[in-house]
mmCIF file of the N, C-alpha and C atoms, coordinates in Angstrom:
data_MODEL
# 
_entry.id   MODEL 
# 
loop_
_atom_site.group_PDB 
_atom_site.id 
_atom_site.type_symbol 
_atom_site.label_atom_id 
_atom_site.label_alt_id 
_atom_site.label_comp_id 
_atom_site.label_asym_id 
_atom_site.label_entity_id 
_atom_site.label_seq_id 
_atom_site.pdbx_PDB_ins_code 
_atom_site.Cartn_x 
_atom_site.Cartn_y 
_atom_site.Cartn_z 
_atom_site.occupancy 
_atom_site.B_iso_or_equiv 
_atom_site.pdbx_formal_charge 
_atom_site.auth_seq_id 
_atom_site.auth_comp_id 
_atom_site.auth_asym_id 
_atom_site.auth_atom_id 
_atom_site.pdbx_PDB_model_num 
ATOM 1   N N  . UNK A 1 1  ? 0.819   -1.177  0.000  1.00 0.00 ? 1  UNK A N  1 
ATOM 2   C CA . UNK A 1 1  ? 0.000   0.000   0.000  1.00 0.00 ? 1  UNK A CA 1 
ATOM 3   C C  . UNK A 1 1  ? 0.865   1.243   0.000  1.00 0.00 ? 1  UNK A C  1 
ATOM 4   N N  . UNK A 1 2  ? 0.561   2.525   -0.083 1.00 0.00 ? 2  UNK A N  1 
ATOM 5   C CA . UNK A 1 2  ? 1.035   3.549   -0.331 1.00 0.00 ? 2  UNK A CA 1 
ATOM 6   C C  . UNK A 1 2  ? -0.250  4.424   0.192  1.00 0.00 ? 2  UNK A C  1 
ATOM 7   N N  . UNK A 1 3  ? 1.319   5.530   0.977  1.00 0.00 ? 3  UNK A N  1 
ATOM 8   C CA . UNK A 1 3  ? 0.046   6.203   1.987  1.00 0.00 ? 3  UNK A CA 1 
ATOM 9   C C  . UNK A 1 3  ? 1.048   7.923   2.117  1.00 0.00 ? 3  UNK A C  1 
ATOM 10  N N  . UNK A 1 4  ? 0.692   8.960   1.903  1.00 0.00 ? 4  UNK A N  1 
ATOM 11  C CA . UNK A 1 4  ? 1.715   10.558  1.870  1.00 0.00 ? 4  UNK A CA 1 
ATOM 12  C C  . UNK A 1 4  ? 1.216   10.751  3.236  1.00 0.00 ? 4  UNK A C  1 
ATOM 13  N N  . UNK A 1 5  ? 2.554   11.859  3.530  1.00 0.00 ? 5  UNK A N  1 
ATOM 14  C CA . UNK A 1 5  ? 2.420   12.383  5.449  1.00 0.00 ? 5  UNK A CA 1 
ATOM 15  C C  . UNK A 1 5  ? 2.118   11.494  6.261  1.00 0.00 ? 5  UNK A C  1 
ATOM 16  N N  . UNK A 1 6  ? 0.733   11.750  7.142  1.00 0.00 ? 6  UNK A N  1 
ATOM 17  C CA . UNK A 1 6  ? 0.682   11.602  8.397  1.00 0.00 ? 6  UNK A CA 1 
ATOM 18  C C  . UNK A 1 6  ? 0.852   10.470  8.236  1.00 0.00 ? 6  UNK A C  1 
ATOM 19  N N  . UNK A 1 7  ? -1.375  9.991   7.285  1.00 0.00 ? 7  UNK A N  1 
ATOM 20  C CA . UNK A 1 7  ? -1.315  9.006   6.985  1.00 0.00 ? 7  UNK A CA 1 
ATOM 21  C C  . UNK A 1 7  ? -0.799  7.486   6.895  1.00 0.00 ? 7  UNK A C  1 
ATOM 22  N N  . UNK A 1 8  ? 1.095   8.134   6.380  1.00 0.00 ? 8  UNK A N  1 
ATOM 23  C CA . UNK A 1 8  ? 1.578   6.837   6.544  1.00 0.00 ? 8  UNK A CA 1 
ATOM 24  C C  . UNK A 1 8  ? 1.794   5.952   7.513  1.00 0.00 ? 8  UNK A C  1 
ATOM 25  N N  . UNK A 1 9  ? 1.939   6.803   8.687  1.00 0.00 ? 9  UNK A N  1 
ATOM 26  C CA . UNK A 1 9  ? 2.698   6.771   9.915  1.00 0.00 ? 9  UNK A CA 1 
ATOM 27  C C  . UNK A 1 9  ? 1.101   5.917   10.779 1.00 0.00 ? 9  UNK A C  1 
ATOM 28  N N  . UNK A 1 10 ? 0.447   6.323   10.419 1.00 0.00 ? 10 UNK A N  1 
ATOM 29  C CA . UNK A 1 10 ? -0.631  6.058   10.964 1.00 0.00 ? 10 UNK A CA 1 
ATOM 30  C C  . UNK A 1 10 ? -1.284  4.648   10.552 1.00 0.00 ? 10 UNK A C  1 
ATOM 31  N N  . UNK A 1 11 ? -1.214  4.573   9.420  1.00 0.00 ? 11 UNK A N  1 
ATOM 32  C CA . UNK A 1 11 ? -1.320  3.134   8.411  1.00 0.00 ? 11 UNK A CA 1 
ATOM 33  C C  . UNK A 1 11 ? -0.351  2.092   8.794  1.00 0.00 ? 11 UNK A C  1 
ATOM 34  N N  . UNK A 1 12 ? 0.872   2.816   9.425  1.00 0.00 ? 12 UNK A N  1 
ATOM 35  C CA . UNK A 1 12 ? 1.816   1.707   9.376  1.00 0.00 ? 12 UNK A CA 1 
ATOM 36  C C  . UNK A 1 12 ? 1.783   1.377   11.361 1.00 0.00 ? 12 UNK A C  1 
ATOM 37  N N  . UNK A 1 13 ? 1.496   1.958   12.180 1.00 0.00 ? 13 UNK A N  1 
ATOM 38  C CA . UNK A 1 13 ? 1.130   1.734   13.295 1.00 0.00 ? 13 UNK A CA 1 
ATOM 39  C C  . UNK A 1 13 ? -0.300  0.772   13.315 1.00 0.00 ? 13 UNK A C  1 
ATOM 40  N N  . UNK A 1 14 ? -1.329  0.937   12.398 1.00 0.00 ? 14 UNK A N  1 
ATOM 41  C CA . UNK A 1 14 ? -2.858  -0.062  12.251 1.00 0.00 ? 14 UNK A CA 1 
ATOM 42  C C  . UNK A 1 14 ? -1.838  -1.557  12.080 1.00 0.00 ? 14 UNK A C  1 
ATOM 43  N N  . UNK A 1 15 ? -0.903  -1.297  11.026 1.00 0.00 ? 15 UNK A N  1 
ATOM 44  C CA . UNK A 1 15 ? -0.420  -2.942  10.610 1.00 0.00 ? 15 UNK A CA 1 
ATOM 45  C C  . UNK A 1 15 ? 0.369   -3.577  11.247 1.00 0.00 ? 15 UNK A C  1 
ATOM 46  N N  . UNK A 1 16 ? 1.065   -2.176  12.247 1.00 0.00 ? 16 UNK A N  1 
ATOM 47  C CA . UNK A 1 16 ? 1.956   -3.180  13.028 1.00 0.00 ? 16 UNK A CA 1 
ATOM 48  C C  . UNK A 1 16 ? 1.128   -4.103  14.551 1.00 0.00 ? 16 UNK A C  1 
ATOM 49  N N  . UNK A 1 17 ? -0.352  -3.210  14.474 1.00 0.00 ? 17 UNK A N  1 
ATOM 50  C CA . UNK A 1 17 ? -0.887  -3.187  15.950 1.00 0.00 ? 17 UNK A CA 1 
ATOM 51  C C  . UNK A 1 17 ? -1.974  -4.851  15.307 1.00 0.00 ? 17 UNK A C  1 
ATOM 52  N N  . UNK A 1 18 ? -2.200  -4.783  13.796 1.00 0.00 ? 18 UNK A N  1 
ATOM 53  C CA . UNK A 1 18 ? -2.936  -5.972  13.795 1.00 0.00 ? 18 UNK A CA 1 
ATOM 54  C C  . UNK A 1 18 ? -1.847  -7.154  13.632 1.00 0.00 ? 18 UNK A C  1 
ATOM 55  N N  . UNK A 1 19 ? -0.301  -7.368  13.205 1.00 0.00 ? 19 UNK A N  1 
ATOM 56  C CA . UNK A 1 19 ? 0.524   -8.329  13.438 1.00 0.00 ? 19 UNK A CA 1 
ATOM 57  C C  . UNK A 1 19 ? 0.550   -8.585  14.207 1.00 0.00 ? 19 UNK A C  1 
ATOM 58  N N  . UNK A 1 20 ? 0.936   -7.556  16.050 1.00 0.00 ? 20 UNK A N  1 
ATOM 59  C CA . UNK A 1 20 ? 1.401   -7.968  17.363 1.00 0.00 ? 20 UNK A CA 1 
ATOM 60  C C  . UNK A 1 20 ? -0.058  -8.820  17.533 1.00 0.00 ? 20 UNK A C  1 
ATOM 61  N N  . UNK A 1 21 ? -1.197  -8.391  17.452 1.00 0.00 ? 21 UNK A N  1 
ATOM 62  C CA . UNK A 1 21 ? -2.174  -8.984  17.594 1.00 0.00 ? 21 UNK A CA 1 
ATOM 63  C C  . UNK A 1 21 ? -2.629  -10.051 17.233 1.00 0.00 ? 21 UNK A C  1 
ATOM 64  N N  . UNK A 1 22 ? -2.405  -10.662 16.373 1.00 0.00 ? 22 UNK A N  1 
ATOM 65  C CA . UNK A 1 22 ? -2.436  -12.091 15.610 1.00 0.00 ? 22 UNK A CA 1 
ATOM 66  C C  . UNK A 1 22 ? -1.571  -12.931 16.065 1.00 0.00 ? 22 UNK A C  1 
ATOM 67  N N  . UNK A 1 23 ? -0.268  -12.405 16.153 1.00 0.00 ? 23 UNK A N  1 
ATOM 68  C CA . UNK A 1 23 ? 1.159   -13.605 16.603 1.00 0.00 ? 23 UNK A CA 1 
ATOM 69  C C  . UNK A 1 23 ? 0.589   -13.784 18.267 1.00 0.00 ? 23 UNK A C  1 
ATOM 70  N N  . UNK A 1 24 ? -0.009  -12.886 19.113 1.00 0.00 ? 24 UNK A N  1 
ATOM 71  C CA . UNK A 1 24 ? -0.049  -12.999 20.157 1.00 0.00 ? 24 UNK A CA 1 
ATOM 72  C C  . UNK A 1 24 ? -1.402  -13.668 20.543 1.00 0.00 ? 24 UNK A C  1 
ATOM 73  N N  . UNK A 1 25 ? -2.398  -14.020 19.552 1.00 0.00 ? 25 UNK A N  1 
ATOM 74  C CA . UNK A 1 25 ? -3.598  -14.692 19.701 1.00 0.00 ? 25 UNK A CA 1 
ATOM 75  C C  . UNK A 1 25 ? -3.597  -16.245 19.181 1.00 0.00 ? 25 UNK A C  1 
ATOM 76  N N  . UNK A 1 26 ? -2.646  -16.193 18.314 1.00 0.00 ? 26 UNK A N  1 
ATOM 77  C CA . UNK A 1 26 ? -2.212  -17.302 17.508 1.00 0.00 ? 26 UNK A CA 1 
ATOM 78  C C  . UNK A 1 26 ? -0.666  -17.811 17.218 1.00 0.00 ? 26 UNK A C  1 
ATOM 79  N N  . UNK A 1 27 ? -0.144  -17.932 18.146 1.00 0.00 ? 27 UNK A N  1 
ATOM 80  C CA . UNK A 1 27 ? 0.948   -18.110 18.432 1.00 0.00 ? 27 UNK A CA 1 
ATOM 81  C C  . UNK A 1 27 ? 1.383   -19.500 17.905 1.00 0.00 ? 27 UNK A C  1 
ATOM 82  N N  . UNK A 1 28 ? 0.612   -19.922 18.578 1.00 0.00 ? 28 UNK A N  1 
ATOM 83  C CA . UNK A 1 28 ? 0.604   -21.613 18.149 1.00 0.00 ? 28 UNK A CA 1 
ATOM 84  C C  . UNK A 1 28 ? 0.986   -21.924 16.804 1.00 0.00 ? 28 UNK A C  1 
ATOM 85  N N  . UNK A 1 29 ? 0.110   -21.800 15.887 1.00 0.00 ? 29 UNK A N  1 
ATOM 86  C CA . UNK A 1 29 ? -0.368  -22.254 14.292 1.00 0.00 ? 29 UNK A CA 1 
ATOM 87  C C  . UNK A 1 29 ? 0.562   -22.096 13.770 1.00 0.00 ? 29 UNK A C  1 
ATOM 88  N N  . UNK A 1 30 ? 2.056   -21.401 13.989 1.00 0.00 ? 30 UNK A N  1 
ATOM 89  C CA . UNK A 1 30 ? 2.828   -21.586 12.502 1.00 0.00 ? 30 UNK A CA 1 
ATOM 90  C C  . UNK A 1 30 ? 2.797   -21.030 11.606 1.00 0.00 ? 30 UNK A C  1 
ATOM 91  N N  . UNK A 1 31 ? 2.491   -19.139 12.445 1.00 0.00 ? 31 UNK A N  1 
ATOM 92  C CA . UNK A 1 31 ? 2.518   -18.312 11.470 1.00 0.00 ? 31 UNK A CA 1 
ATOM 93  C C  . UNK A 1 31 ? 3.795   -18.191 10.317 1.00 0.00 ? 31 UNK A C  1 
ATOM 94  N N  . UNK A 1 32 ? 3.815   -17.548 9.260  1.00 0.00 ? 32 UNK A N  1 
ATOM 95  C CA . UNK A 1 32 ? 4.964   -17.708 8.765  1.00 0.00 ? 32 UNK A CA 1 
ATOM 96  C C  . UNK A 1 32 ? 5.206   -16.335 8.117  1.00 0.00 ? 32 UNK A C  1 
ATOM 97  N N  . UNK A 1 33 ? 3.781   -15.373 7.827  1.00 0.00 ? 33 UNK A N  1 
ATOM 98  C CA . UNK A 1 33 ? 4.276   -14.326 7.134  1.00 0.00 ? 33 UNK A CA 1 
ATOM 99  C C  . UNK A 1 33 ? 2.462   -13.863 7.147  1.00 0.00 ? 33 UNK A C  1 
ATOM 100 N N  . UNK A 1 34 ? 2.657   -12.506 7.156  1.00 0.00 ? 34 UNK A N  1 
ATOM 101 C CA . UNK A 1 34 ? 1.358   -11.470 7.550  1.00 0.00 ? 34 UNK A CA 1 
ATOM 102 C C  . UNK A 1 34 ? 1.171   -10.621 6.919  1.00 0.00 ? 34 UNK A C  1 
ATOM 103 N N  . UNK A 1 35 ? 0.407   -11.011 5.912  1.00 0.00 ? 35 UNK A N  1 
ATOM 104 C CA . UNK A 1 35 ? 0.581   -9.198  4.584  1.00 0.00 ? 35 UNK A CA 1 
ATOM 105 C C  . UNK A 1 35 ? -0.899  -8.470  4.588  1.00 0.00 ? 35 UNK A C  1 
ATOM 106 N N  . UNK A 1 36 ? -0.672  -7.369  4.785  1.00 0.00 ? 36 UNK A N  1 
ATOM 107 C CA . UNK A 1 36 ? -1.866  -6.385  5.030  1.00 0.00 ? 36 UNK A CA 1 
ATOM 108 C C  . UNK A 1 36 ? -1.952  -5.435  3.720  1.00 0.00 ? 36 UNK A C  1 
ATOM 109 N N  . UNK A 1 37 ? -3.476  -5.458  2.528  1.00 0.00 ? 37 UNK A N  1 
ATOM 110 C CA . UNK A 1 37 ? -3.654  -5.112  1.947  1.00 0.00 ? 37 UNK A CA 1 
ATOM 111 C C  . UNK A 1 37 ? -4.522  -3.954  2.027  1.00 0.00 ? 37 UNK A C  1 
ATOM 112 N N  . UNK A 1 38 ? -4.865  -2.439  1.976  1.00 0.00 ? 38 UNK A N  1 
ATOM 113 C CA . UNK A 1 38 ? -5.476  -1.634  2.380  1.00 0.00 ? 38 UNK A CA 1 
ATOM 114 C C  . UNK A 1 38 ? -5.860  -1.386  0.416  1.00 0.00 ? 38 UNK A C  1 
ATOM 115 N N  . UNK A 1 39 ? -7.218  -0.901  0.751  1.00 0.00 ? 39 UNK A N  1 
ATOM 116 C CA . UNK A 1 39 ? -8.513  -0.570  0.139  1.00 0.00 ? 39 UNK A CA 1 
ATOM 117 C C  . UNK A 1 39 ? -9.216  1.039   0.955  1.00 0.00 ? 39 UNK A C  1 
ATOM 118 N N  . UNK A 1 40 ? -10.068 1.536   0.213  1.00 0.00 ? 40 UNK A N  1 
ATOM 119 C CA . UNK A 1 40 ? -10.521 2.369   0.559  1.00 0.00 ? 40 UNK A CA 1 
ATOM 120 C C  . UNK A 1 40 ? -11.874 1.890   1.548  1.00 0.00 ? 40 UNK A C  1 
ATOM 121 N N  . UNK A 1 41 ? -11.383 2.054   2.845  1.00 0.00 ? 41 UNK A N  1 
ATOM 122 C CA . UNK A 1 41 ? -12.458 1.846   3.748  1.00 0.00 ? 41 UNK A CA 1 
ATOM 123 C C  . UNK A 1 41 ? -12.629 0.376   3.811  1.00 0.00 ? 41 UNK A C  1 
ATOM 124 N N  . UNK A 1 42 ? -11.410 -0.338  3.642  1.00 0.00 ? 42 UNK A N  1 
ATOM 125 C CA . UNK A 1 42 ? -11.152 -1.768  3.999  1.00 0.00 ? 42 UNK A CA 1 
ATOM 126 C C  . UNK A 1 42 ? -9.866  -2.084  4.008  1.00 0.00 ? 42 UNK A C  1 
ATOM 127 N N  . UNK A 1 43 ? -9.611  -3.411  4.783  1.00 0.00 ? 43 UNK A N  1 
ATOM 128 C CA . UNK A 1 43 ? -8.174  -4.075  4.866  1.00 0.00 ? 43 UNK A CA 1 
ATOM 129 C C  . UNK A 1 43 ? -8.317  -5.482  4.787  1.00 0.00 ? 43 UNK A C  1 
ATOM 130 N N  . UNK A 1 44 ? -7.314  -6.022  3.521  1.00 0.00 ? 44 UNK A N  1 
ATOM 131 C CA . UNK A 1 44 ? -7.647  -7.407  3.625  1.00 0.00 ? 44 UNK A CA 1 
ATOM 132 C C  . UNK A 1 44 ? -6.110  -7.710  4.268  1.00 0.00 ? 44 UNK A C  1 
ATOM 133 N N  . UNK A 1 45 ? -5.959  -8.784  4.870  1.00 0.00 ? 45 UNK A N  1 
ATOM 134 C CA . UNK A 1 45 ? -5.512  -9.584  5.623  1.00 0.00 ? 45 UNK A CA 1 
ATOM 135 C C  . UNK A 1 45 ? -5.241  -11.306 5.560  1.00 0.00 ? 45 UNK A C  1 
ATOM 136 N N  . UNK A 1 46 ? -4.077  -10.719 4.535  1.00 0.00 ? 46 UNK A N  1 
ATOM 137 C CA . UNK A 1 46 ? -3.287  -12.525 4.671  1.00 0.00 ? 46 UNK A CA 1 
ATOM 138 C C  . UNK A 1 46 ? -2.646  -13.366 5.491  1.00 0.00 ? 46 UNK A C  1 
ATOM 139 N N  . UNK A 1 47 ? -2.922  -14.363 5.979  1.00 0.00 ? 47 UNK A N  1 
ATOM 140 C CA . UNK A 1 47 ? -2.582  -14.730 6.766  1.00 0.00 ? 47 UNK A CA 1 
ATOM 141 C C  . UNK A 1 47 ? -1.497  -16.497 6.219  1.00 0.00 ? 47 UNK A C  1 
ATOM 142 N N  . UNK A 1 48 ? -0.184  -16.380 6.694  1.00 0.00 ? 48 UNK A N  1 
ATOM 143 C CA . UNK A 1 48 ? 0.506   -17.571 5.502  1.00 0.00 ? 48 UNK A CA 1 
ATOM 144 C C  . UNK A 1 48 ? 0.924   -18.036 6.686  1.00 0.00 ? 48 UNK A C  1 
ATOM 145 N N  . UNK A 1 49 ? -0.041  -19.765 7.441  1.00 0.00 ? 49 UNK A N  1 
ATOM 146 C CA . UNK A 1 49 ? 0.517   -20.397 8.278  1.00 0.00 ? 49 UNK A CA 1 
ATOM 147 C C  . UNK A 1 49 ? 0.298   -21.981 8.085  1.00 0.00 ? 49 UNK A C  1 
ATOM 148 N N  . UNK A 1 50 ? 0.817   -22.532 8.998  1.00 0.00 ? 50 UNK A N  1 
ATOM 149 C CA . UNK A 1 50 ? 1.367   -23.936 8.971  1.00 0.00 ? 50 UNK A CA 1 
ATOM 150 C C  . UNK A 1 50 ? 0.222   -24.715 9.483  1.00 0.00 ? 50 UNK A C  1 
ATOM 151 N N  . UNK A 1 51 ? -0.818  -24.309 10.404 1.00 0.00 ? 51 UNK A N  1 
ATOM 152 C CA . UNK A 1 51 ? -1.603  -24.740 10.869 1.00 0.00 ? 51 UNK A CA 1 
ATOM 153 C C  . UNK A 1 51 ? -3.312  -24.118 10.688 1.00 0.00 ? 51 UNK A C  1 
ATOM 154 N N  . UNK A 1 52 ? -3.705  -23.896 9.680  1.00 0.00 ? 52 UNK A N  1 
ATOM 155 C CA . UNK A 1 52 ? -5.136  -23.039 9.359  1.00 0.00 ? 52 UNK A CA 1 
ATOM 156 C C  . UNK A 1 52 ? -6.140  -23.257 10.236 1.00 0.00 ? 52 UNK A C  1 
ATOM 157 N N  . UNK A 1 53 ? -6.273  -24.310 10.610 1.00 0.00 ? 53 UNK A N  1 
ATOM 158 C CA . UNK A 1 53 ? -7.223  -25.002 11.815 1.00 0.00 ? 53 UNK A CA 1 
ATOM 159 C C  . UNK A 1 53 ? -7.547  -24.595 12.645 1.00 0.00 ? 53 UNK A C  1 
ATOM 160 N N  . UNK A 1 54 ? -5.977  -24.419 13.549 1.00 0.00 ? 54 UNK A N  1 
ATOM 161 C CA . UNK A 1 54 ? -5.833  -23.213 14.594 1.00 0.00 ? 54 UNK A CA 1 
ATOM 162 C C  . UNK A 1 54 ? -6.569  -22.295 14.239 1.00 0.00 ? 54 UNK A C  1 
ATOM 163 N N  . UNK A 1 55 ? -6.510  -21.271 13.511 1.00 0.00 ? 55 UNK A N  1 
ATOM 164 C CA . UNK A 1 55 ? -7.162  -20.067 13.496 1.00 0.00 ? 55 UNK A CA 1 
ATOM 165 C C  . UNK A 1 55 ? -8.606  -20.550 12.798 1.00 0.00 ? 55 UNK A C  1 
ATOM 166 N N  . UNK A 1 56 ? -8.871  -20.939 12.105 1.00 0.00 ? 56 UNK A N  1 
ATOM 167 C CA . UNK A 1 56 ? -10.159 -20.769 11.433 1.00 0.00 ? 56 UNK A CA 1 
ATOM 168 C C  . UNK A 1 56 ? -10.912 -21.433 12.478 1.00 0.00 ? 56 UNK A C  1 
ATOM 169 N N  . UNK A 1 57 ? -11.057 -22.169 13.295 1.00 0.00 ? 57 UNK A N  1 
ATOM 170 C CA . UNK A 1 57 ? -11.841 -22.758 14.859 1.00 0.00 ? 57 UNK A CA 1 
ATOM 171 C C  . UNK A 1 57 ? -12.840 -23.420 14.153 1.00 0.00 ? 57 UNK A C  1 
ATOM 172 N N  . UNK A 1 58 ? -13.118 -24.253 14.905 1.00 0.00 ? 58 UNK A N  1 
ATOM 173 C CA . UNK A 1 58 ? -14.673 -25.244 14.753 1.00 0.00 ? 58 UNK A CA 1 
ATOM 174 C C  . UNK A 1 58 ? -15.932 -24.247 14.055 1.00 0.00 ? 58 UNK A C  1 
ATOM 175 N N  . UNK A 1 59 ? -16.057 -24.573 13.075 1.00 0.00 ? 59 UNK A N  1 
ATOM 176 C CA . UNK A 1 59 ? -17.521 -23.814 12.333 1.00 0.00 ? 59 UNK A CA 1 
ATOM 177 C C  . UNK A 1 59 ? -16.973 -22.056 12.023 1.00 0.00 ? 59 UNK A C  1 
ATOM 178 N N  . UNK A 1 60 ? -15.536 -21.791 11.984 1.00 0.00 ? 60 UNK A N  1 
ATOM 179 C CA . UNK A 1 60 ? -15.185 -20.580 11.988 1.00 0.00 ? 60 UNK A CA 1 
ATOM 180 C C  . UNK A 1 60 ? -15.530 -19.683 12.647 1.00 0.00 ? 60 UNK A C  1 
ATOM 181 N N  . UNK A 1 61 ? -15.609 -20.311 14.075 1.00 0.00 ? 61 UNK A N  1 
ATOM 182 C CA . UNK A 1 61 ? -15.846 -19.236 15.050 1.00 0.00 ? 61 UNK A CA 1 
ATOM 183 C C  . UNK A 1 61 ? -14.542 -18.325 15.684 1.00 0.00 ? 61 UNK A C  1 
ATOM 184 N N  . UNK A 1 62 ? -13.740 -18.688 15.336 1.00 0.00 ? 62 UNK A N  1 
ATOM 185 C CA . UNK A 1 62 ? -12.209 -18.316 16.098 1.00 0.00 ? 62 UNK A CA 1 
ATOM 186 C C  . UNK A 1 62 ? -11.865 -17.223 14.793 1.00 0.00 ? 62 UNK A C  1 
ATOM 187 N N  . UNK A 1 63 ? -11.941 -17.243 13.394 1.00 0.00 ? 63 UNK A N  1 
ATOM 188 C CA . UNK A 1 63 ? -12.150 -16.151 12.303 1.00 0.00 ? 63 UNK A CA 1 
ATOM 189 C C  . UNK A 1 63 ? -13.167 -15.114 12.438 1.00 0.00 ? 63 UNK A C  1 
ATOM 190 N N  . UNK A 1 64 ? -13.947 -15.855 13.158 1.00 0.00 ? 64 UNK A N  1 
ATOM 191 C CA . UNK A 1 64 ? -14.861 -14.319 12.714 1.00 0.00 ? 64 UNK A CA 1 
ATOM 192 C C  . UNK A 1 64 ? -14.667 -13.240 14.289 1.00 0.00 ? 64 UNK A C  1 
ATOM 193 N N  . UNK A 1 65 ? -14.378 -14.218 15.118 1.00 0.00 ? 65 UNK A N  1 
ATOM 194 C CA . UNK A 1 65 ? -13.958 -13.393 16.317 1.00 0.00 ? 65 UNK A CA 1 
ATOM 195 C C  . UNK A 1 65 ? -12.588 -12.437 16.227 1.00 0.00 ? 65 UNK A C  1 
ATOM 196 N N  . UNK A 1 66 ? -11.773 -12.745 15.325 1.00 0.00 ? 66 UNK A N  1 
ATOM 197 C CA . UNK A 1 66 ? -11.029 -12.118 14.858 1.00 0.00 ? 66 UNK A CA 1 
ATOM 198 C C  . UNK A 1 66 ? -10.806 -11.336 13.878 1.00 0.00 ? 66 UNK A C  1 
ATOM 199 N N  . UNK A 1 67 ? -12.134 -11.323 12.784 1.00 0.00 ? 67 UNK A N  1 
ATOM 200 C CA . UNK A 1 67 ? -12.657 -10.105 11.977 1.00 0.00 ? 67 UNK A CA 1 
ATOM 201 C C  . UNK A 1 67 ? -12.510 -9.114  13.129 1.00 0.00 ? 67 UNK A C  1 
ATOM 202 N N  . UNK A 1 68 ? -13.918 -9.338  14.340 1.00 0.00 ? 68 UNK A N  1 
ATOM 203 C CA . UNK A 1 68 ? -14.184 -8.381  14.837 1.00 0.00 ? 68 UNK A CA 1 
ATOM 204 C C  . UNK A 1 68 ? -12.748 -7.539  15.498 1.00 0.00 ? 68 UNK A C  1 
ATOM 205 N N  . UNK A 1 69 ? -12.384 -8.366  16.305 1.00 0.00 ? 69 UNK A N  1 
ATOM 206 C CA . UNK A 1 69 ? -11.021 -7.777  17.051 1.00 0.00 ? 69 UNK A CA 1 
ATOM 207 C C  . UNK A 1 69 ? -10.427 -6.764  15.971 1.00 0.00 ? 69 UNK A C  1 
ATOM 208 N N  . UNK A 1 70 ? -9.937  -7.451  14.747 1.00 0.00 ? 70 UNK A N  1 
ATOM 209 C CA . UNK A 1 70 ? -9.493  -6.437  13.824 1.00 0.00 ? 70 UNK A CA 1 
ATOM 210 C C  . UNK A 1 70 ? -10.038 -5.284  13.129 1.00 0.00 ? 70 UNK A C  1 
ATOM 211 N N  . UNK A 1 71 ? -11.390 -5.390  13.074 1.00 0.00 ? 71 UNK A N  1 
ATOM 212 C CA . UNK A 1 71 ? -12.245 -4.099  13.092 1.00 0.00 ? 71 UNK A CA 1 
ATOM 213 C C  . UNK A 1 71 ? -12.698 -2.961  14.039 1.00 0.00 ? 71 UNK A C  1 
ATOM 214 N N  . UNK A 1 72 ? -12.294 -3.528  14.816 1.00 0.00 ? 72 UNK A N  1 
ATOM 215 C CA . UNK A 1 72 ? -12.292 -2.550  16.096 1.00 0.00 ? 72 UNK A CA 1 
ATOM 216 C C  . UNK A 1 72 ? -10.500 -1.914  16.417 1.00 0.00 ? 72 UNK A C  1 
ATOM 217 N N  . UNK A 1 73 ? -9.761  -2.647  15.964 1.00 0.00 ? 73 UNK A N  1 
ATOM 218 C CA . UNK A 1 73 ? -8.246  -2.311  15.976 1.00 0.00 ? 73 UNK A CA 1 
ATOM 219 C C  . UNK A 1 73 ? -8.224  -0.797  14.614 1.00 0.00 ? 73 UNK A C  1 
ATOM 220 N N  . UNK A 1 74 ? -8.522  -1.234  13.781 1.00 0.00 ? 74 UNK A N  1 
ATOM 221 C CA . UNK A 1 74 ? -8.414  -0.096  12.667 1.00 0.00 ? 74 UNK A CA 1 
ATOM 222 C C  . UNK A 1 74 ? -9.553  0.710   12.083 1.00 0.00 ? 74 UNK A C  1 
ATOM 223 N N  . UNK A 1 75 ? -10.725 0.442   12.565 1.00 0.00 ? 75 UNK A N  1 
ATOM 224 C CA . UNK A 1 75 ? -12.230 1.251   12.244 1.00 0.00 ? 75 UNK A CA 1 
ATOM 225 C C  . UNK A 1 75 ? -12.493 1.137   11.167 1.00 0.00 ? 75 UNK A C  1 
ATOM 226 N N  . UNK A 1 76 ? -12.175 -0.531  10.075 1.00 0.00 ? 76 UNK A N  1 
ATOM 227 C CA . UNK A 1 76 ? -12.702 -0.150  8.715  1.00 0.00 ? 76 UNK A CA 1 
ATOM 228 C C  . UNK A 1 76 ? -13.156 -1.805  8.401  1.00 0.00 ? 76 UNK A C  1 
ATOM 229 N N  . UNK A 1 77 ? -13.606 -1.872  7.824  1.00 0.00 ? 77 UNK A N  1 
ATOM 230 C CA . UNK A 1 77 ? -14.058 -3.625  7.591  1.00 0.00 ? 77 UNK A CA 1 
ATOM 231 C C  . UNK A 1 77 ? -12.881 -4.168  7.351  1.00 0.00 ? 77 UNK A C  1 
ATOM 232 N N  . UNK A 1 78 ? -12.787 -5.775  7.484  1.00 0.00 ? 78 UNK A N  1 
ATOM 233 C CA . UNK A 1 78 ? -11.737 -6.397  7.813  1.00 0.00 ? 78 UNK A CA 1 
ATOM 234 C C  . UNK A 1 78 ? -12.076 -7.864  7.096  1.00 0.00 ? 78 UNK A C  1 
ATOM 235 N N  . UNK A 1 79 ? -10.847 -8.218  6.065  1.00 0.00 ? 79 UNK A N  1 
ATOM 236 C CA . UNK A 1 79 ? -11.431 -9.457  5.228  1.00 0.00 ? 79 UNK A CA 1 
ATOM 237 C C  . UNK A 1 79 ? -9.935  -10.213 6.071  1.00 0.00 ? 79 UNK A C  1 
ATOM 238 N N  . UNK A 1 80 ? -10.376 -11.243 6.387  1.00 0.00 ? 80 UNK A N  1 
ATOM 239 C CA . UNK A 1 80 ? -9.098  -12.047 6.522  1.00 0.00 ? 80 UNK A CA 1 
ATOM 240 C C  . UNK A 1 80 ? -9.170  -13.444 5.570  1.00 0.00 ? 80 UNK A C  1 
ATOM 241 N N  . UNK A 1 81 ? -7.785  -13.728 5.198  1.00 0.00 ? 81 UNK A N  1 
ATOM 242 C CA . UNK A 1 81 ? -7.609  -14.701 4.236  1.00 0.00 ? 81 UNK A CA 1 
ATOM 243 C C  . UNK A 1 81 ? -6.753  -15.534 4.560  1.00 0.00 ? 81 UNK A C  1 
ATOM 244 N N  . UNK A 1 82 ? -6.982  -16.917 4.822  1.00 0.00 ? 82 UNK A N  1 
ATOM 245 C CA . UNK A 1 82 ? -6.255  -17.756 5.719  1.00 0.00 ? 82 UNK A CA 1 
ATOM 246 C C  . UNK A 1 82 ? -5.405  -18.450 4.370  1.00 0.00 ? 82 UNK A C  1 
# 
């Protein structure tokens, strides 16, 4: 993504605050790499791990609890992509 002034600084604090947040909820699984795609008034969210299970939870309840977390971290809808 690409972001001028404040903006950037600000964009790049959302991505660092939804990484600490993921490695520290999902520690387990075998993360391996975390790429954050920004959209206008969205962020998608790759997620490249060893264990998908872990995170996606029984009936994808452990994903969507973590939409929310991440929508409340950056104030904009939140796609995650396991």
């Amino acid at each position: 993504w690409y972001a001028e002034g404040k903006d950037y600084a600000k964009f790049l604090h959302e991505d660092l605050g939804i990484k600490r947040h993921i490695e520290r909820r999902f520690g387990s699984a075998g993360i391996g790499r975390i790429k954050t795609e920004r959209l206008p008034g969205k962020v998608n969210v790759n997620i490249f791990t060893a264990k998908p299970g872990v995170i996606i939870g029984k009936k994808g309840v452990e994903i969507e609890a973590l939409k929310n977390e991440l929508e409340k971290i950056t104030g904009k809808k939140v796609n995650v992509n396991i």
